[in-house]
C-alpha positions as CSV (number, residue, x, y, z in Angstrom):
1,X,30.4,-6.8,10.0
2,X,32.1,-4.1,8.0
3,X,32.3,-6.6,5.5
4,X,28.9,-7.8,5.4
5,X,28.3,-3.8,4.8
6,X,30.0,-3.4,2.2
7,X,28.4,-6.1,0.1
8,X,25.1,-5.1,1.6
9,X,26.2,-1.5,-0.3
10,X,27.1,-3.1,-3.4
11,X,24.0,-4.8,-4.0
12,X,22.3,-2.0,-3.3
13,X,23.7,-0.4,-6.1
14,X,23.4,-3.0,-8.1
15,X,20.0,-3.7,-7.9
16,X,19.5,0.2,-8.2
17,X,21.4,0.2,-11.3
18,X,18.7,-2.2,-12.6
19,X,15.8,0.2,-11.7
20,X,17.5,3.0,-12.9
21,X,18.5,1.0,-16.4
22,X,14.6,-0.1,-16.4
23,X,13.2,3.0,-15.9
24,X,14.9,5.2,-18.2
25,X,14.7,2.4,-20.7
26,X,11.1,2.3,-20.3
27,X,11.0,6.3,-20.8
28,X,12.7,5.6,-23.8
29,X,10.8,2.3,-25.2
30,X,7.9,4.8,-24.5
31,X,8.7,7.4,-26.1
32,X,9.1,5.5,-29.4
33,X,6.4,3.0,-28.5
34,X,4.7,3.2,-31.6
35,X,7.6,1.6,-33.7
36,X,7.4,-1.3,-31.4
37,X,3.9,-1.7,-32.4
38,X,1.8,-0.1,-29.3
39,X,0.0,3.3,-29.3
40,X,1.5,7.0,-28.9
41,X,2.3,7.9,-25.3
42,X,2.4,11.3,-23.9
43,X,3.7,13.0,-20.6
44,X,0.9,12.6,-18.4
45,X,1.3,8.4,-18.9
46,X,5.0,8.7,-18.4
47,X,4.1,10.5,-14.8
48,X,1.6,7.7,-14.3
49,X,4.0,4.4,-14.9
50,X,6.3,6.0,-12.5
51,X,3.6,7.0,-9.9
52,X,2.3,3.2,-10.3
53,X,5.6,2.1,-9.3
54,X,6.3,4.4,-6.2
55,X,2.5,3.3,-5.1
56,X,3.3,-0.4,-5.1
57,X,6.5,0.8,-3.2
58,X,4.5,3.1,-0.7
59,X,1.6,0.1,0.2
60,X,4.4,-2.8,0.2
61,X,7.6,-1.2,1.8
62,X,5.7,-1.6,5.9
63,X,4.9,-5.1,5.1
64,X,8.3,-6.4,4.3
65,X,9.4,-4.0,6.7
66,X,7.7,-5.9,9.6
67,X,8.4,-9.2,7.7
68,X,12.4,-8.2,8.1
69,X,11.8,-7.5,11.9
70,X,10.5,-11.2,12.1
71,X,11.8,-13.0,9.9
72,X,15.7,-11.4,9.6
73,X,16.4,-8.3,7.4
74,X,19.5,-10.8,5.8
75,X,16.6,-12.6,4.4
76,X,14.4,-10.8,3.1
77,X,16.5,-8.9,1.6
78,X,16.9,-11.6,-0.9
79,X,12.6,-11.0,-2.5
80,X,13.7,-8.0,-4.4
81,X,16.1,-9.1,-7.0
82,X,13.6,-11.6,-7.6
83,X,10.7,-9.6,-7.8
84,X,12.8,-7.3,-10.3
85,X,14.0,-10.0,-12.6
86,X,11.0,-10.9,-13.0
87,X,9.4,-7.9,-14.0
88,X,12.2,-6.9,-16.6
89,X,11.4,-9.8,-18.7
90,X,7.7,-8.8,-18.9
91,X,8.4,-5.6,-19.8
92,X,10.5,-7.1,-23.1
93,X,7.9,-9.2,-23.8
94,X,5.1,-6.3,-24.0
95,X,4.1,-3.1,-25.8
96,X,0.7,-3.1,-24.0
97,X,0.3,-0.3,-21.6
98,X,-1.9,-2.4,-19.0
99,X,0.6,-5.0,-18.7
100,X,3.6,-2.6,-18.8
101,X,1.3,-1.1,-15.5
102,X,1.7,-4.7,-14.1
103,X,5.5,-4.8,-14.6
104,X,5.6,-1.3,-12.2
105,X,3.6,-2.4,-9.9
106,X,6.4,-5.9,-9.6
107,X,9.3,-3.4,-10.1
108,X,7.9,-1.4,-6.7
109,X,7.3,-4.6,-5.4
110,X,10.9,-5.4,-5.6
111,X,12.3,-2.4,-4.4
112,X,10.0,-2.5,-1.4
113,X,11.1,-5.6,-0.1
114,X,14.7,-4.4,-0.9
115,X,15.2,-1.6,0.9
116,X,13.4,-1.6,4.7
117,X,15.3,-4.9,5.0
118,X,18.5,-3.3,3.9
119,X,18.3,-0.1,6.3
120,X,17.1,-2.1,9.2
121,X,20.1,-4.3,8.7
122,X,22.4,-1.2,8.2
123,X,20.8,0.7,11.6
124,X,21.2,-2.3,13.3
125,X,24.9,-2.4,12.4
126,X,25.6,0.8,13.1
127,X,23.8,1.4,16.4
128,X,26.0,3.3,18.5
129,X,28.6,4.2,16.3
130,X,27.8,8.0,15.1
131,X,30.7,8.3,12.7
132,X,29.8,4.4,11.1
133,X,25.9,5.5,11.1
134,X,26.9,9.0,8.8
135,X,29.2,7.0,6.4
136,X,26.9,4.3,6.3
137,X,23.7,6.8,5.4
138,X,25.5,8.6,3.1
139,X,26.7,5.3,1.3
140,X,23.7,4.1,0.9
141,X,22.2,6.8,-0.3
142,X,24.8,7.3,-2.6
143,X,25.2,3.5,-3.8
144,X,21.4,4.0,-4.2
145,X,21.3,7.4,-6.8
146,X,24.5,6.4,-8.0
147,X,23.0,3.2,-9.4
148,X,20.6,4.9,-10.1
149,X,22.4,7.5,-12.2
150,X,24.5,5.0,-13.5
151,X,21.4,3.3,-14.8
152,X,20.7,6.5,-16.1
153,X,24.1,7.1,-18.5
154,X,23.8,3.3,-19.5
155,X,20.5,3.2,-21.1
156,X,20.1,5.7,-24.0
157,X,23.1,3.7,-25.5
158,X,22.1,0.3,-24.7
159,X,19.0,0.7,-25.7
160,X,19.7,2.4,-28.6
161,X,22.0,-0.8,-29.2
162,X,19.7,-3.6,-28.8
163,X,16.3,-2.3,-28.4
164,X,13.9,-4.0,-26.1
165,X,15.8,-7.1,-25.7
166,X,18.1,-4.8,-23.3
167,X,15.1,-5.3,-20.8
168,X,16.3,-9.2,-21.0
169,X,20.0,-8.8,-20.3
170,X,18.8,-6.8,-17.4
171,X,17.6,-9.4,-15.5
172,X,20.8,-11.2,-15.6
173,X,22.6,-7.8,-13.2
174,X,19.0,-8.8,-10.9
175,X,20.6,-12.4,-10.6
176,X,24.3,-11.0,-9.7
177,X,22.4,-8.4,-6.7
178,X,20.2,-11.9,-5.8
179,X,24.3,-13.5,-5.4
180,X,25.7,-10.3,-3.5
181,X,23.1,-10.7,-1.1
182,X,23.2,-14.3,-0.3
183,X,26.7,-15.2,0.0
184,X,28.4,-11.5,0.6
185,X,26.3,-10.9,3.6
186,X,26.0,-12.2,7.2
187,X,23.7,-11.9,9.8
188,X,24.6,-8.7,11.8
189,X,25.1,-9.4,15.5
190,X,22.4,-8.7,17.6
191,X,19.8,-10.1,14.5
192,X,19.1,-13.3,16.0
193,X,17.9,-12.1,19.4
194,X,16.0,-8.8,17.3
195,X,14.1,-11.7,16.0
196,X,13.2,-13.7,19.0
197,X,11.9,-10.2,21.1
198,X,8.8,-8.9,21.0
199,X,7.8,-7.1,18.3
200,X,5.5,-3.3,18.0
201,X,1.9,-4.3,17.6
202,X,-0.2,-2.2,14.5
203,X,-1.3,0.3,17.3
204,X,2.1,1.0,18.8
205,X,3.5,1.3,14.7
206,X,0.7,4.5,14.4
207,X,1.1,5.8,16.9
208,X,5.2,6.0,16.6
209,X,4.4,7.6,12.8
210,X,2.0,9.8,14.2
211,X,4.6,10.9,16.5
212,X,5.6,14.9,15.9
213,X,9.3,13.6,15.1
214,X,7.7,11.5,12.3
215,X,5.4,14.1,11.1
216,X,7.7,16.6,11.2
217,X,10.1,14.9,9.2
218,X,7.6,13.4,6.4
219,X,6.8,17.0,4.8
220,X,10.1,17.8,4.3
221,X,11.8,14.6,3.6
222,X,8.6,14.0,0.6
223,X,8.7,16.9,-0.9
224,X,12.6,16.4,-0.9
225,X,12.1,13.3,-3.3
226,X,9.1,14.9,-4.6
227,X,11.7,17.9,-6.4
228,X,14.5,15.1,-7.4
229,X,11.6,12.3,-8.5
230,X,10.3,14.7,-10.9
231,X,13.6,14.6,-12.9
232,X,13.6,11.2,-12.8
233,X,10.1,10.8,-13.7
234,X,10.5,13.2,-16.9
235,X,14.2,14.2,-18.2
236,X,15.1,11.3,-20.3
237,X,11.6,12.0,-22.0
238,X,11.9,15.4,-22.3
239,X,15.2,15.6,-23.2
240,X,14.9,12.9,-25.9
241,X,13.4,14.4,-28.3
242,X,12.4,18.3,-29.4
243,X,9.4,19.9,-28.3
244,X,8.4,22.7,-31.0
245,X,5.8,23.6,-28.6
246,X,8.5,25.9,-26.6
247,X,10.9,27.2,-29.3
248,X,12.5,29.7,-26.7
249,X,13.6,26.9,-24.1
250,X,17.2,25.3,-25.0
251,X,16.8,22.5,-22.9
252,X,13.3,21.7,-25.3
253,X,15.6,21.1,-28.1
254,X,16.2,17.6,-28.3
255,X,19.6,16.0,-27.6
256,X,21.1,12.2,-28.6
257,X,22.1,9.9,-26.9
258,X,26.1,10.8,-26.6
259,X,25.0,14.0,-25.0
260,X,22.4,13.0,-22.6
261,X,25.1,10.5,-21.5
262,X,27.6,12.8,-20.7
263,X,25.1,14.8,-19.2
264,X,23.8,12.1,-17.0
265,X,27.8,11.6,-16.2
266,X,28.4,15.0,-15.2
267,X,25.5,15.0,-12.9
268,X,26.0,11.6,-11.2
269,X,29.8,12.7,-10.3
270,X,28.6,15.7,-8.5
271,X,26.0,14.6,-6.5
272,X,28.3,11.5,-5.6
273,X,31.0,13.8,-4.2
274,X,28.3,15.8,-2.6
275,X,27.0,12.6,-0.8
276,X,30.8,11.5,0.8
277,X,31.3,15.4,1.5
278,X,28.2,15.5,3.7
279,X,27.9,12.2,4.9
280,X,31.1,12.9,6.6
281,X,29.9,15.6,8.5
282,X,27.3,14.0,10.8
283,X,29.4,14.1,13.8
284,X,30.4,17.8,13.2
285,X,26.7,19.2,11.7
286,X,23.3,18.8,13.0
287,X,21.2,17.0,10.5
288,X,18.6,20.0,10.3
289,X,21.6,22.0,9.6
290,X,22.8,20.0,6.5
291,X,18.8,19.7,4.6
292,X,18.9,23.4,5.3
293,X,21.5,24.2,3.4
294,X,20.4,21.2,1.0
295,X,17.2,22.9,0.4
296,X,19.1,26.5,-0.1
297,X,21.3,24.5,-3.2
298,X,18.7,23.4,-4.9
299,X,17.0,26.4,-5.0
300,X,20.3,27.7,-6.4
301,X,20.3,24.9,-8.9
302,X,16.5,26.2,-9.8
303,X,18.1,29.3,-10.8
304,X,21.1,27.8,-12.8
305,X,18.7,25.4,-14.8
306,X,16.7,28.3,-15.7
307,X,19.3,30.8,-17.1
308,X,20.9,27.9,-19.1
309,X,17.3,27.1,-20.5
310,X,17.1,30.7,-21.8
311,X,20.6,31.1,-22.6
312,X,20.0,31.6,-26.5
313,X,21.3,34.2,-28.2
314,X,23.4,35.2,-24.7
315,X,27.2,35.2,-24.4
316,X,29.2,31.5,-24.1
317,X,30.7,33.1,-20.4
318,X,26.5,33.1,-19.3
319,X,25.8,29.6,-20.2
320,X,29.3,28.4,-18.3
321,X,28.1,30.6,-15.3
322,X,24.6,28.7,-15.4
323,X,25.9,25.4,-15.5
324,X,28.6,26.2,-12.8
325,X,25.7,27.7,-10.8
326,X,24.0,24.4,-11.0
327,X,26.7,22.6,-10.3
328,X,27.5,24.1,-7.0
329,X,23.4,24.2,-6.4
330,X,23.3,20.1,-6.7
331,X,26.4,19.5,-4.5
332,X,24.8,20.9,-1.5
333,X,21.5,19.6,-2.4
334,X,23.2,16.3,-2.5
335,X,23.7,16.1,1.6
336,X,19.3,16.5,2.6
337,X,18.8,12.9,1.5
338,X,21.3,11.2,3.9
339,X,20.5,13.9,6.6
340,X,17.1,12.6,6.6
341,X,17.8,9.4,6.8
342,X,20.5,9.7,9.6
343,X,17.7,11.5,11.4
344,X,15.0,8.6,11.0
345,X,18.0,5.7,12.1
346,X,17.9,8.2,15.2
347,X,14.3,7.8,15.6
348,X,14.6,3.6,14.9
349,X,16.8,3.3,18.1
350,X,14.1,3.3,20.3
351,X,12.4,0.1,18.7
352,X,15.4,-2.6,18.6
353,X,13.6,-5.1,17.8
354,X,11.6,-3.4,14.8
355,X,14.1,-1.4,12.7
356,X,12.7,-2.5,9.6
357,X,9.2,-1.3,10.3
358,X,10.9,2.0,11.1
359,X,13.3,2.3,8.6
360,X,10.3,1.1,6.3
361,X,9.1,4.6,6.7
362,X,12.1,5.8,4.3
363,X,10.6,4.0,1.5
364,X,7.1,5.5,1.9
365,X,8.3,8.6,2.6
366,X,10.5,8.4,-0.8
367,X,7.2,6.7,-2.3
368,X,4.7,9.9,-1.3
369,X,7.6,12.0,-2.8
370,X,8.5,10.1,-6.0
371,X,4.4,9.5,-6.8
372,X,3.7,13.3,-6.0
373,X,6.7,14.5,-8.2
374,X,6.2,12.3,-11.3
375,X,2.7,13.3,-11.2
376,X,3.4,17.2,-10.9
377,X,6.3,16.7,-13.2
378,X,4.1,15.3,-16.3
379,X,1.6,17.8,-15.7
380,X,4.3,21.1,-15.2
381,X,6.3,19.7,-18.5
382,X,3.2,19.9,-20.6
383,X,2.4,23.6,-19.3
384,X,5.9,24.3,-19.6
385,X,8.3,22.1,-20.9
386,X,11.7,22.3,-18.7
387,X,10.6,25.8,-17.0
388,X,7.4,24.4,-15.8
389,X,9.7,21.7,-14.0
390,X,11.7,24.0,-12.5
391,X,9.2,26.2,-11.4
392,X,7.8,22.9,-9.8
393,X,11.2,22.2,-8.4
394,X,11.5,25.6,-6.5
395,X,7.7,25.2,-5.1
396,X,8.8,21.8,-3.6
397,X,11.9,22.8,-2.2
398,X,9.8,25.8,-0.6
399,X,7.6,23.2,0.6
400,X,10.1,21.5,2.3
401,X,11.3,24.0,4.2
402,X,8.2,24.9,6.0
403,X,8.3,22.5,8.9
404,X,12.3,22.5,9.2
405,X,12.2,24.9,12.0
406,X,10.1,23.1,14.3
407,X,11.8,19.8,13.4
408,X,15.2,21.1,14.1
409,X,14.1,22.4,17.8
410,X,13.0,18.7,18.1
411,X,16.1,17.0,16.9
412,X,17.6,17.5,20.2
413,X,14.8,15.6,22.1
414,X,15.2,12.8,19.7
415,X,19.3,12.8,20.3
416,X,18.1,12.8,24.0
417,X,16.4,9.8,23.8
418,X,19.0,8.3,22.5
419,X,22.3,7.8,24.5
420,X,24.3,6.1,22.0
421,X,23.9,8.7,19.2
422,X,24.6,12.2,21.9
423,X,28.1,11.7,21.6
424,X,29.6,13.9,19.2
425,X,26.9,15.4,17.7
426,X,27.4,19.3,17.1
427,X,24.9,22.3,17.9
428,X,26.1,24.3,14.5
């Protein structure tokens, strides 16, 4: 089974890497739409191609979540690589902004038949093993932003390369996630028998998200993705090309493609190490404890963005002290993702049979998050620019905090509930 979850992890970054690669690609193709024969784009539309994708995640993640309780999460695992394929090839065919809509709403599509199915198959592998579940949250988080990221670094440069018809040869890493999943994976044990027992009715579903574990856990975990989606929705845009609007702001300055690269490099290595670092520490750490202190370092990476963005003029030893300060900020940020999502597995041992439809609540919880955040992100980077965003960030993060006290009292009635996970779990 170890085996199967490994290749289950590998596709998952794989087919991340192509959303990442599409999405900053499209930031880019947008950005310079005009030259490819379609109309000027500003921020606001960026924000609203990346909010049309997270809705088609948010209204389709449930379904295919309930479809991999009843059908086998193994299978349907396999719709999202296609759905993605197909909506890469679109988007190369396209400069008009209705149809480049449509290809978000196929590219949500694909990630929400993509990953309930894959977290349902990992919580069903993991139930009962504590120290498996932490490295196998953390993973997948971290195969997830590090394709992602990777995405990310790879697409100024590509695209700069070949242009649009980089949207083409993206399809062709869709087909090698499609092979990773069908013949690197097996059925985990227990799947076949999942399938066959009854499964939550529509009541039973509300009534477990209406729950005060769920609702506890939704604010914070949203307005989580809601501070990173932001970035994602925005920084390749904004950092593409100067903004004369905010002369004072460094980051406003424009950059090429070598240095948003390295950049993008930088920041993928450490939030990666932050991921393994606190993924390992679910048998040692409360969850509540970990998205405490992940809210805390990114509230300290607020603080570092902002001195770096007004670091003109200032001594070389300020700018390195910002950028460390950031540094250290996003590596303790790093560990709230996987924190949540060990907490929600928690939740999903109580339904068996329907670990998809559960773990389906990740992707609308990220979907809430990542629509909210591109949408306050276009609007805060044309009030202003970079320190609008991170103004937006800290508000978030702030946010997110509100209901962590409350959910932390409850965390130890949802490890009650659940025998299997008690052992080893700390009180820190």
């Amino acid at each position: 089974m170890e085996r199967s979850l490994r290749f289950v992890l590998l596709g998952t970054f794989t087919l991340r890497f192509s959303t990442g690669l599409t999405g900053a690609m499209l930031g880019l193709y947008l950005a310079d739409l005009p030259s490819h024969g379609g109309e000027p784009v500003d921020a606001t539309v960026v924000g609203l191609f990346a909010a049309i994708f997270y809705l088609s995640e948010l209204v389709l993640s449930p379904i295919f979540g309930v479809l991999s309780d009843r059908f086998g999460h193994h299978r349907v695992m396999l719709y999202g690589p296609i759905f993605g394929g197909i909506a890469v090839v679109l988007t190369g065919l396209t400069t008009s902004l209705p149809a480049l809509g449509a290809t978000r709403l196929l590219e949500g599509a694909s990630t929400a038949a993509s990953v309930p199915s894959i977290l349902g198959f990992i919580a069903l592998a993991t139930a009962g093993n504590e120290l498996l579940r932490g490295k196998a949250a953390a993973r997948f988080e971290g195969a997830t932003l590090a394709g992602l990221g990777v995405g990310f670094i790879v697409a100024p440069k590509l695209f700069e390369a070949i242009g649009p018809t980089a949207f083409f040869l993206n399809a062709a890493v869709y087909a090698i996630s499609f092979l990773i999943y069908r013949f690197g994976v097996s059925d985990p044990a227990g799947e076949t028998e999942a399938v066959a027992s009854p499964h939550v009715g529509v009541t039973r579903y509300v009534a477990l998200i209406r729950s005060s574990h769920v609702l506890l856990l939704a604010p914070t975990w949203i307005a989580l993705n809601a501070s990173i989606g932001l970035w994602f929705s925005q920084s390749l845009f904004q950092f593409s090309k100067p903004n004369p609007e905010f002369p004072d702001q460094v980051l406003m300055r424009g950059f090429d493609a070598n240095q948003i690269t390295l950049a993008a490099i930088a920041i993928a290595v450490v939030f990666g190490v932050g991921l393994l670092y606190w993924g390992n520490r679910f048998k040692s750490m409360r969850r509540t404890t970990i998205i405490l202190y992940g809210i805390a370092g990114g509230a300290v990476l607020v603080l570092g963005g902002l001195l770096a963005n007004h670091s003109a003029g200032l001594p070389a030893v300020i700018l390195v002290a910002a950028v460390l300060l950031a540094g250290a900020g996003l590596f303790v940020l790093a560990g709230a993702t996987p924190a949540a999502l060990g907490l929600l597995a928690d939740i999903s041992e109580r339904f068996p049979a329907d670990r998809g439809a559960i773990m389906g609540l990740y992707s609308v919880f990220l979907a809430i998050g990542q629509i909210a955040g591109a949408l306050i992100g276009g609007v805060a980077a044309d009030w202003r620019g970079i320190d609008g965003m991170l103004l937006a960030t800290f508000v978030l993060l702030g946010i997110a905090l509100v209901p962590l006290s409350r959910l932390r009292k409850q965390e130890h009635e949802i490890d009650a509930a659940n025998p299997a996970t008690e052992t080893g779990m700390a009180t820190a």
